[in-house]
C-alpha positions as CSV (number, residue, x, y, z in Angstrom):
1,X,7.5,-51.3,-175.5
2,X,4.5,-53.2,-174.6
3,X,4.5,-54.7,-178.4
4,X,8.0,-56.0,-177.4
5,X,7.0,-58.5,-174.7
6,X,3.6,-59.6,-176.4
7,X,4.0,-59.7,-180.0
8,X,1.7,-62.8,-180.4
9,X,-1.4,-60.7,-178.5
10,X,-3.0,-59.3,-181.9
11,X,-5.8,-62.3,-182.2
12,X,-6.4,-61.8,-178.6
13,X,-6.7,-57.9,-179.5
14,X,-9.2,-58.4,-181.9
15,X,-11.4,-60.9,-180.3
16,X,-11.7,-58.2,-177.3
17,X,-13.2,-55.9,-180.2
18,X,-14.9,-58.1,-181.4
19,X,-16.5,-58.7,-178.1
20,X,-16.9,-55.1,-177.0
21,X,-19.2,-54.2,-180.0
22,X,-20.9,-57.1,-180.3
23,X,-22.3,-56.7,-176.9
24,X,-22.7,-53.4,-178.0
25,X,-21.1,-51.6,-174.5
26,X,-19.4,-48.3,-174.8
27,X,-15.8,-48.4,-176.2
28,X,-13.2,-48.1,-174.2
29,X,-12.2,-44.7,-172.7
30,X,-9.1,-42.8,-172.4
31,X,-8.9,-43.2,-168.3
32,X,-9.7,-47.1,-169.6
33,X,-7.0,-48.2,-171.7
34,X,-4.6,-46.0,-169.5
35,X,-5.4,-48.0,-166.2
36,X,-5.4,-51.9,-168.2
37,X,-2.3,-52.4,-170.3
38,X,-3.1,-55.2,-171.5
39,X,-6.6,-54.4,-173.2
40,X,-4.6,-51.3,-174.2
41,X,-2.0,-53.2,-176.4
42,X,-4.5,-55.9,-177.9
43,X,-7.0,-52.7,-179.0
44,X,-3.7,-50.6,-180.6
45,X,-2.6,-53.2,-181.9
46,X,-5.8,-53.7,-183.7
47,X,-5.9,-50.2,-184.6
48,X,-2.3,-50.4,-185.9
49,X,-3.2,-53.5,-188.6
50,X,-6.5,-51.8,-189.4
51,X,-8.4,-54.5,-188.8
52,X,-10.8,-52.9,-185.8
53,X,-14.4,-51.7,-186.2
54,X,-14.5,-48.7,-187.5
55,X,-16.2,-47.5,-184.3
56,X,-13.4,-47.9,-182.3
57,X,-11.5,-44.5,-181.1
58,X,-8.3,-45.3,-182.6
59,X,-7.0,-42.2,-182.4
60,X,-7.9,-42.5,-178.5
61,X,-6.2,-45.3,-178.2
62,X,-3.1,-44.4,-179.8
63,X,-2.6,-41.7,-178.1
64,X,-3.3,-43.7,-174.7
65,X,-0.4,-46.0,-175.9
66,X,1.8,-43.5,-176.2
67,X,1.3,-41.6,-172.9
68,X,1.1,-45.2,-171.7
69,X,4.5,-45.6,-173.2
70,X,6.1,-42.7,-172.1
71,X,5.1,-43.4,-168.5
72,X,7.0,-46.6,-169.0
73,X,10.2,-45.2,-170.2
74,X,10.3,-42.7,-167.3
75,X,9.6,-45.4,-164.8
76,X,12.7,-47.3,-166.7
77,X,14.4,-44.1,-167.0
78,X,14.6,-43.4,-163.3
79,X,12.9,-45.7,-161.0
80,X,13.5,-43.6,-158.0
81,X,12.1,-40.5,-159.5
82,X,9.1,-42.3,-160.7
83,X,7.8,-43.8,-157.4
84,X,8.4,-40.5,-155.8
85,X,5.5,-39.4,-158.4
86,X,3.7,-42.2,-156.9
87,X,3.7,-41.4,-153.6
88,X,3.2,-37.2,-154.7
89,X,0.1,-37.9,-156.5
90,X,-1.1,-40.5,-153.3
91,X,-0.7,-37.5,-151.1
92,X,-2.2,-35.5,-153.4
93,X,-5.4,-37.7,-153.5
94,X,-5.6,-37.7,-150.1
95,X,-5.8,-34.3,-150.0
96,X,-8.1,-33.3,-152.7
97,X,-10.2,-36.0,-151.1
98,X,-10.3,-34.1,-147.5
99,X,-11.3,-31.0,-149.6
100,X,-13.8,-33.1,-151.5
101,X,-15.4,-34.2,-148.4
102,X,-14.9,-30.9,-146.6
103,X,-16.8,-29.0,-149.0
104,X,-19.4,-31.7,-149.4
105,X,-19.8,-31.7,-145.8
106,X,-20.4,-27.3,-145.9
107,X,-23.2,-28.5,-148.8
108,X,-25.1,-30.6,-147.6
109,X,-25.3,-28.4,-143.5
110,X,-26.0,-25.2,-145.6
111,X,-28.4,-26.8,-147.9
112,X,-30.5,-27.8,-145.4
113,X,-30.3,-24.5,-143.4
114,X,-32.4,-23.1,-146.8
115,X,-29.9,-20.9,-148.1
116,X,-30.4,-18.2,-151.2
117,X,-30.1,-20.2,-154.4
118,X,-27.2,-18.3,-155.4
119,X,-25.3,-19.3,-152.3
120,X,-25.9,-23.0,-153.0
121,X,-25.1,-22.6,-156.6
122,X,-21.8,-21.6,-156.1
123,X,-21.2,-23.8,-153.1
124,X,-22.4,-27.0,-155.7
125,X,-20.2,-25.1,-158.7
126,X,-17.4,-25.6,-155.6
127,X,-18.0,-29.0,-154.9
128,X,-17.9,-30.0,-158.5
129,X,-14.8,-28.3,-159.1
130,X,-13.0,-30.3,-156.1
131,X,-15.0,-33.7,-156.9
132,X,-13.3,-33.4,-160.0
133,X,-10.0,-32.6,-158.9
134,X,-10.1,-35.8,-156.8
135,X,-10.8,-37.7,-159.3
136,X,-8.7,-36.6,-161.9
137,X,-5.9,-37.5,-159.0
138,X,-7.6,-41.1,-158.1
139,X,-7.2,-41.7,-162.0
140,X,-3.4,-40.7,-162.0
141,X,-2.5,-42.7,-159.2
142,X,-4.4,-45.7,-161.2
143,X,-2.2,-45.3,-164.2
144,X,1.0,-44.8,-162.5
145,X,0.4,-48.0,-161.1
146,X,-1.0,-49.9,-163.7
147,X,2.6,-48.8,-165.0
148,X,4.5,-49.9,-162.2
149,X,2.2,-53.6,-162.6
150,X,2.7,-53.8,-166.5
151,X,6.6,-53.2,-166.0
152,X,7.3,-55.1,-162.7
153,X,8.8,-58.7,-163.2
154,X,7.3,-61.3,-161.2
């Protein structure tokens, strides 16, 4: 899909992995290339000509394009359907973050109350649990609408 609408973005592709290990800064995550499009498509492409570093996660970042992909073709499957995810996974957020801060809130009052160890330990195991969950949700409202950016006409 992407490939479509910038076929000529290969150079630009490789000059982006050229520049990331040269620097020598992490290579691009899953949550990454999901969340900017356009970095996604010149690294695939890259990894589809086999003419990236062999430190590159290819097989990362062909599987980001095609969730990426996918994501695309439901949005232009059924635009309706597809902002209604939106706005379920804002709420969502929203709500994993009041449980986030909730139980950080019951953390840090207990933990200075000197609790047993084993009480804070779970109540830290909880917090964890429900950081995570918020911000597995703040990442899937970032890719749905990097999505909605990528596939929106100006």
């Amino acid at each position: 899909m992407l490939t479509r609408r910038y076929p000529s973005m290969l150079a630009l592709g490789l000059t982006l992995v050229v520049a990331l290990s040269a620097c020598g800064e992490e290579q691009p995550t899953y949550s990454y290339l999901m969340t900017h499009p356009t970095d996604l498509q010149h690294i695939y492409n890259g990894c589809v000509e086999k003419v990236v570093e062999a430190a590159v996660p290819c097989e990362t970042v062909i599987r980001a394009q095609a969730d990426f992909t996918d994501l695309v073709n439901q949005r232009e499957q059924d635009p309706e359907r597809f902002g209604a995810r939106v706005l379920q996974e804002q709420e969502n957020k929203i709500y994993l973050k009041k449980q986030f801060e909730a139980a950080w809130q019951a953390y840090t009052q207990v933990g200075a109350s000197q609790p047993p160890l084993e009480k804070l330990k779970q109540m830290r195991l909880e917090l964890d649990k429900r950081e995570q969950a918020y911000r597995a949700s703040e990442e899937q409202v970032k890719t749905l609408m990097a999505v909605i950016a990528a596939t929106s006409s100006v």
